[in-house]
TIGU-45399 format. One record per residue (C-alpha): x, y, z. Coordinates in steps of 0.02 Angstrom, whole numbers, plus 32768, in hexadecimal, padded with zeros to 4 digits. Layout:
% TIGU-45399
XYZ ...
END
This chain:
% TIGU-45399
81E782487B4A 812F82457B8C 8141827D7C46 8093827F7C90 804D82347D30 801C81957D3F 7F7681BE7DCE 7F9481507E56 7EF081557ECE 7F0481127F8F 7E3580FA7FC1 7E0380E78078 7D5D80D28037 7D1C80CC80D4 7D6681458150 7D2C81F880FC 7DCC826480F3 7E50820080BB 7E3581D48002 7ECC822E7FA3 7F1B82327F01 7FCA82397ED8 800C82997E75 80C0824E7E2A 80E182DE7DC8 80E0832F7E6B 814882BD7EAB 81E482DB7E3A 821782917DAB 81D981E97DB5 81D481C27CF3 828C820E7CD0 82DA815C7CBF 824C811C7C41 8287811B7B95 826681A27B13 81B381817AC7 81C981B279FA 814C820A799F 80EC816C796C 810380F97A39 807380BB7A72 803781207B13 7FE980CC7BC1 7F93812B7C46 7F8880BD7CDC 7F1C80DE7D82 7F34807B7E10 7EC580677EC0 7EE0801E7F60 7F717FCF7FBC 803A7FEC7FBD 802D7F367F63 7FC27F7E7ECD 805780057EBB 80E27F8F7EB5 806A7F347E45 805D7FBD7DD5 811C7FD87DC8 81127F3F7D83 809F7F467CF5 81097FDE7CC1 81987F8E7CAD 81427F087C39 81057FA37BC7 81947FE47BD5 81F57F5A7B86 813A7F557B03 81867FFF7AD4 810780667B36 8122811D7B5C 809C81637BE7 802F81F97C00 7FB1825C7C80 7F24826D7C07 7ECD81C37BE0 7E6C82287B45 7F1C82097AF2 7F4D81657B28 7F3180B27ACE 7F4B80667B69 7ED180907BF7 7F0080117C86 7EA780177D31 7F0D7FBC7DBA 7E797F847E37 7E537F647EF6 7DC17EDC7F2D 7DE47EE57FD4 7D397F497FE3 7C8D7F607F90 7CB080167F8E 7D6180187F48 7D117FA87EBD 7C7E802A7E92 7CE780AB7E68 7D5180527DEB 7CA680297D9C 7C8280DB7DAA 7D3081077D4C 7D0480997CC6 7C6880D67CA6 7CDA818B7C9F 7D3B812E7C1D 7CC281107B98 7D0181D57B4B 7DB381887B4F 7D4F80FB7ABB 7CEF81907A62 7D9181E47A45 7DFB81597A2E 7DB180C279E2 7E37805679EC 7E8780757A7F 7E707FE77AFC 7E337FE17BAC 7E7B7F687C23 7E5C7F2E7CF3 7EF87EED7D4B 7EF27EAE7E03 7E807E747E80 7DCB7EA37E38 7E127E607D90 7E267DBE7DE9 7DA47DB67E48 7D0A7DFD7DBD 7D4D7DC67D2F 7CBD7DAB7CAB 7C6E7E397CF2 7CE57EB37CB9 7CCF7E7D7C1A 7C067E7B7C09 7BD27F117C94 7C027FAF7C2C 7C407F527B85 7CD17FBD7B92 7D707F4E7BD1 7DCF7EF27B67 7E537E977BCF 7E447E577C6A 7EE37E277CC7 7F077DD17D8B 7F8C7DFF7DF8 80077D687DC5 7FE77D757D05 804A7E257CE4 80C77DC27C69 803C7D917BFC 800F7E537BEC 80647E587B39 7FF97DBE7AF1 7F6C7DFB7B2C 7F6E7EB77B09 7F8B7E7B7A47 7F007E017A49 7EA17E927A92 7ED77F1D79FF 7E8F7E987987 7DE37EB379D7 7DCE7E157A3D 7DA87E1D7AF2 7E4A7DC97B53 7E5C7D7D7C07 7ED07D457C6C 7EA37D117D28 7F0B7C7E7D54 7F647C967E00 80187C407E15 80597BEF7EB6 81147C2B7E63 80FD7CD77E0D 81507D567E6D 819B7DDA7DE2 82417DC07E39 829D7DD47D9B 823A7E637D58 82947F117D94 820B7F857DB0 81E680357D5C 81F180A57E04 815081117DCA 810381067E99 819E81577ED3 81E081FE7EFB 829E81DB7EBA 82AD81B17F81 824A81457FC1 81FE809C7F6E 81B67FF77F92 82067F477F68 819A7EAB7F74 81E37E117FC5 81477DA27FBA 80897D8A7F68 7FEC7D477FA3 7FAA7D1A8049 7F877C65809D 7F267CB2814A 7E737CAA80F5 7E417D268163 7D797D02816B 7D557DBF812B 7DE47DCE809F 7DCD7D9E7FF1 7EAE7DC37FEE 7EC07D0A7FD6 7E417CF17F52 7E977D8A7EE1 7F327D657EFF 7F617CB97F22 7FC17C587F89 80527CA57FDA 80ED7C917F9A 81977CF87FC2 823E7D387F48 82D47CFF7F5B 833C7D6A7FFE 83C27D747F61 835D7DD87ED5 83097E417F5F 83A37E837F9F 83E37EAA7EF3 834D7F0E7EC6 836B7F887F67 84297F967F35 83EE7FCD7E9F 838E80417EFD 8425807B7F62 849680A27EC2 83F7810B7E6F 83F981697F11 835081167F65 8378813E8023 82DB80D68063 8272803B8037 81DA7FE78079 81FA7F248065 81337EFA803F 80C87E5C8047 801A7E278081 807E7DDD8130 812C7E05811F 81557D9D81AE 81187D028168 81A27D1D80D9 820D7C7880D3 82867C50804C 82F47BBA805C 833F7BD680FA 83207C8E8109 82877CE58176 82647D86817E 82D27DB4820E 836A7D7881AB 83217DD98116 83197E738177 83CC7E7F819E 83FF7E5780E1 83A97ED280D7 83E07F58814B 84997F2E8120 84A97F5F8084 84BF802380B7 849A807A815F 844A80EE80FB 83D080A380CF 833180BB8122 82D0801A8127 81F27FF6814A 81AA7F5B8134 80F07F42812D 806B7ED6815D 80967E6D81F7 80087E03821E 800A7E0382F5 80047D4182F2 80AD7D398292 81187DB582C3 819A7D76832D 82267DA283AC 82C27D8E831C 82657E1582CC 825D7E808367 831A7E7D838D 834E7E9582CE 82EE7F3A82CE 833A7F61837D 83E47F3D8340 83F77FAF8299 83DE807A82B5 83A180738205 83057FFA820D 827C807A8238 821F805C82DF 81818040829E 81017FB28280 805E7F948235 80077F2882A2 7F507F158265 7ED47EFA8307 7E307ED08290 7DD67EDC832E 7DE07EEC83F0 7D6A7E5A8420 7DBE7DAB842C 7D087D5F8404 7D137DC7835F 7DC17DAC833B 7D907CEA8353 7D127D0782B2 7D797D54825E 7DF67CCD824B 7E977D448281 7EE37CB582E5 7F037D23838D 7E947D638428 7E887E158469 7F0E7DE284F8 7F6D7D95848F 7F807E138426 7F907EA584AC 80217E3184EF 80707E3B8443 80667F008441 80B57EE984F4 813D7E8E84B0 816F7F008421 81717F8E8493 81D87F37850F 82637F0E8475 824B7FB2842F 8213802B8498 820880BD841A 81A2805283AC 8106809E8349 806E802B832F 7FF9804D82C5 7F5B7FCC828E 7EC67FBA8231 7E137FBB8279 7D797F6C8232 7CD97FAB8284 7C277F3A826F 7C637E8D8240 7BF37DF88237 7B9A7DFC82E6 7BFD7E8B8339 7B9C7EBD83D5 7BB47F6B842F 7C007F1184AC 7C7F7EBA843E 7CA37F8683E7 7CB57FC2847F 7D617F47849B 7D9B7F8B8407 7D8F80338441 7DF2800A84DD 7E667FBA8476 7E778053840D 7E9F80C084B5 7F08804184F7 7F7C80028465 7F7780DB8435 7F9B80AD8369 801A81368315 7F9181168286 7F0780AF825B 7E9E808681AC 7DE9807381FD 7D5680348188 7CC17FCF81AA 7CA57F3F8170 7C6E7F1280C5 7C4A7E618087 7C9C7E088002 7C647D8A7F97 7CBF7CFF7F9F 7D087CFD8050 7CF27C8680CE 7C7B7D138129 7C097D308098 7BDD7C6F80A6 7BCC7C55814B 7BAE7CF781B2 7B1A7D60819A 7B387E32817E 7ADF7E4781F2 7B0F7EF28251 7AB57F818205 7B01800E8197 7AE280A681F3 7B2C803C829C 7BC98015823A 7BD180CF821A 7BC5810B82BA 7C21808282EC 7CB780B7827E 7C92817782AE 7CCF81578360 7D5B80F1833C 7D96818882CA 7D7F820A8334 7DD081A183BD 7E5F81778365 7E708227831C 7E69825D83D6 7EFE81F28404 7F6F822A8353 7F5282D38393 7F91829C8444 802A825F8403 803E82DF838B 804A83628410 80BC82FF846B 814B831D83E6 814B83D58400 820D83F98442 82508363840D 82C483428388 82BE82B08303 83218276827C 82C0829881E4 82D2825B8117 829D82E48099 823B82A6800D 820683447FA5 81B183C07FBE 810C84168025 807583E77FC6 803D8496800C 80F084FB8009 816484E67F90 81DA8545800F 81CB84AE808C 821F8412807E 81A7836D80BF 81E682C080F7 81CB823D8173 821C820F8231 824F816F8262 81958148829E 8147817581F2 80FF82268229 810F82A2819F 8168833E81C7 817583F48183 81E78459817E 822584F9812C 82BB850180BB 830685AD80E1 836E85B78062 83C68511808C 841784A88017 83C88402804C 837783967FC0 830C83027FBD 835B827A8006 83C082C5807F 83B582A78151 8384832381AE 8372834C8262 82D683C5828A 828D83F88332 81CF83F58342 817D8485834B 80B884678327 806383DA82FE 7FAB839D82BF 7F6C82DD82C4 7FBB82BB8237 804D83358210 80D8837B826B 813384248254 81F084548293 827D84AA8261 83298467821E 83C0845182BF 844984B58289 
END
């Protein structure tokens, strides 16, 4: 078999600091299921960037090579499939897939033949350009037309350029069991829905990936049994607004608990929840089961109601401190955390300065903070001017940071002496004689193994000893 890594690549283009790779090979053995690739398989290397979405997408698309008789590997210099799974949710995520393709041109003088493909959201949204900018990709595929990928990767090995860029109102992949390459043999993701109908005026989300649609309640809670019985002891139920999902006569809420019930063991996330949408059933389902983590993404945007108004989010600054207010008053051990866009269309000092106060008073877990870059295509780009300037954005972004970072710290510190129940998922990326995993509230914790005989995917509970902004550090309870 080919074990290699398939490079996934998280970029926070934005926010200096918190672009990472992953490693999977790292990570465990996250190609031991994939059949044995013979002397003569075909070989893919895969990279993918961006959102939890783009992983699960990627899961995908190796299951379809899978069943094309693919075998994978980490070196693209030996692969005859070089796929990049892409992000267009900003101008810089987009420039440095154009940067790896220029990178790519040696994978063509060594190999010839092999061919170069773009999946995802800058497939949909560029499409011709691909093909003409660095005369080097020669398939082009959207989010919803991964079951075309054989077809067009043979039309491709004969030499002709292929495309496919329709988006579905039905595809949803719900009968496609994914290749568990983004996981850690612990943790995974399941999606229960595509697409997004919120046309958010700075998002180009809907124009990538369609109209939203959900899966049937029935094949999604299959997929994490399935999950259960390979020994998966958490999943993150993912969509673009989770708590829009509606199937027949099932919401989220009800979805939730399906969920939940099928082991107590079972740690469950979901993410996004768009602050407009989320609802009280939701609320009480996560107060009612021990095992849905207390923890919510709850993206802000901004802190100004004015801005919040141009940016089409559907909710005011009071409306949506009162929402905060009512999680908390459900769940009072609930973790928020949100994302911040700095320098939208307009955005005065006065209007950044509410979304500073909304940083100190909402006090986010975690945030993902960029400024704001324009995309063609959205309802901004026609009708608002850019008009804040660069270097203000910066700054702009530079306080939110270091406010934000201020806060992590502050409840970072807090932890120390407390105990919380915590999931290993491997190992230290800087000890391989500490164990890592993740609390209830989606902190990551370290601690040291002493000669235990814990394992991934065990429950542990560890006392706090030290903490950073982002990390904790305890030892095990006896």
């Amino acid at each position: 078999m080919n074990k290699g890594k398939i490079t996934q690549k998280v970029f926070v283009p934005e926010a200096p600091g918190l672009e990472k790779t992953i490693d999977e090979t790292r990570q465990g053995s996250a190609f031991e299921d994939l059949r044995q690739a013979g002397p003569k398989a075909r070989n893919a290397y895969i990279e993918t960037y961006g959102c939890q979405m783009n992983f699960s997408d990627t899961e995908i698309i190796a299951s379809v090579l899978t069943d094309m008789g693919y075998g994978f590997t980490q070196d693209e210099l030996t692969a005859d499939l070089v796929l990049l799974n892409t992000c267009a949710i900003r101008e810089n995520a987009e420039e440095k897939v154009w940067n790896r393709l220029k990178a790519l041109k040696r994978v063509k003088k060594t190999r010839p033949n092999t061919v170069v493909g773009v999946m995802g959201c800058m497939a949909e949204r560029l499409k011709a350009q691909l093909m003409d900018r660095e005369q080097l990709v020669d398939l082009v595929v959207g989010p919803d037309a991964y079951r075309d990928i054989p077809r067009l990767v043979e039309e491709a090995e004969t030499g002709q350029k292929s495309v496919n860029v329709l988006l579905s109102r039905e595809e949803t992949y719900a009968d496609i069991s994914p290749i568990r390459l983004n996981s850690n043999g612990v943790t995974s993701f399941i999606s229960i829905m595509r697409g997004c109908d919120n046309m958010c005026s700075f998002c180009v989300v809907p124009f990538t990936r369609g109209r939203e649609r959900s899966r049937d309640p029935e094949s999604i809670v299959n997929e994490a049994k399935e999950l259960v019985a390979q020994g998966y002891k958490e999943v993150t139920l993912l969509g673009q607004n989770v708590d829009s999902y509606h199937y027949e006569d099932t919401n989220f809420a009800q979805l939730l608990e399906k969920v939940a019930l099928i082991s107590p063991d079972l740690r469950v996330r979901f993410s996004t929840s768009h602050p407009k949408d989320i609802v009280d059933d939701v609320l009480h389902t996560m107060a009612k089961y021990e095992n849905i983590c207390n923890y919510i993404h709850l993206p802000v945007q901004s802190g100004s109601s004015r801005i919040l108004e141009v940016m089409r989010r559907g909710y005011s600054r009071e409306w949506y401190m009162n929402k905060v207010n009512r999680i908390r008053e459900i769940i009072p051990d609930c973790s928020i955390s949100t994302d911040i866009i700095t320098g939208f269309c307009s955005e005065t000092e006065e209007d950044h300065q509410e979304t500073l106060s909304m940083v100190e008073w909402a006090r986010y877990s975690m945030a993902f903070m960029f400024f704001y870059s324009e995309r063609p295509g959205t309802l901004a780009a026609r009708k608002y001017p850019d008009d804040v300037d660069l270097e203000i954005k910066k700054q702009r972004l530079a306080e939110v940071i270091e406010l934000q970072n201020r806060i992590q710290r502050e409840i970072s510190f807090a932890c120390i002496g407390k105990t919380c129940k915590v999931l290993i998922e491997g190992n230290s990326k800087r000890s391989q004689d500490d164990w890592c995993g993740r609390n209830d509230h989606n902190q990551m914790v370290i601690f040291p193994k002493n000669g235990s005989d814990l394992k991934p995917g065990d429950y542990v509970m560890v006392k706090i000893t030290e903490a950073t902004s982002i990390t904790l550090k305890g030892e095990v309870m006896a």
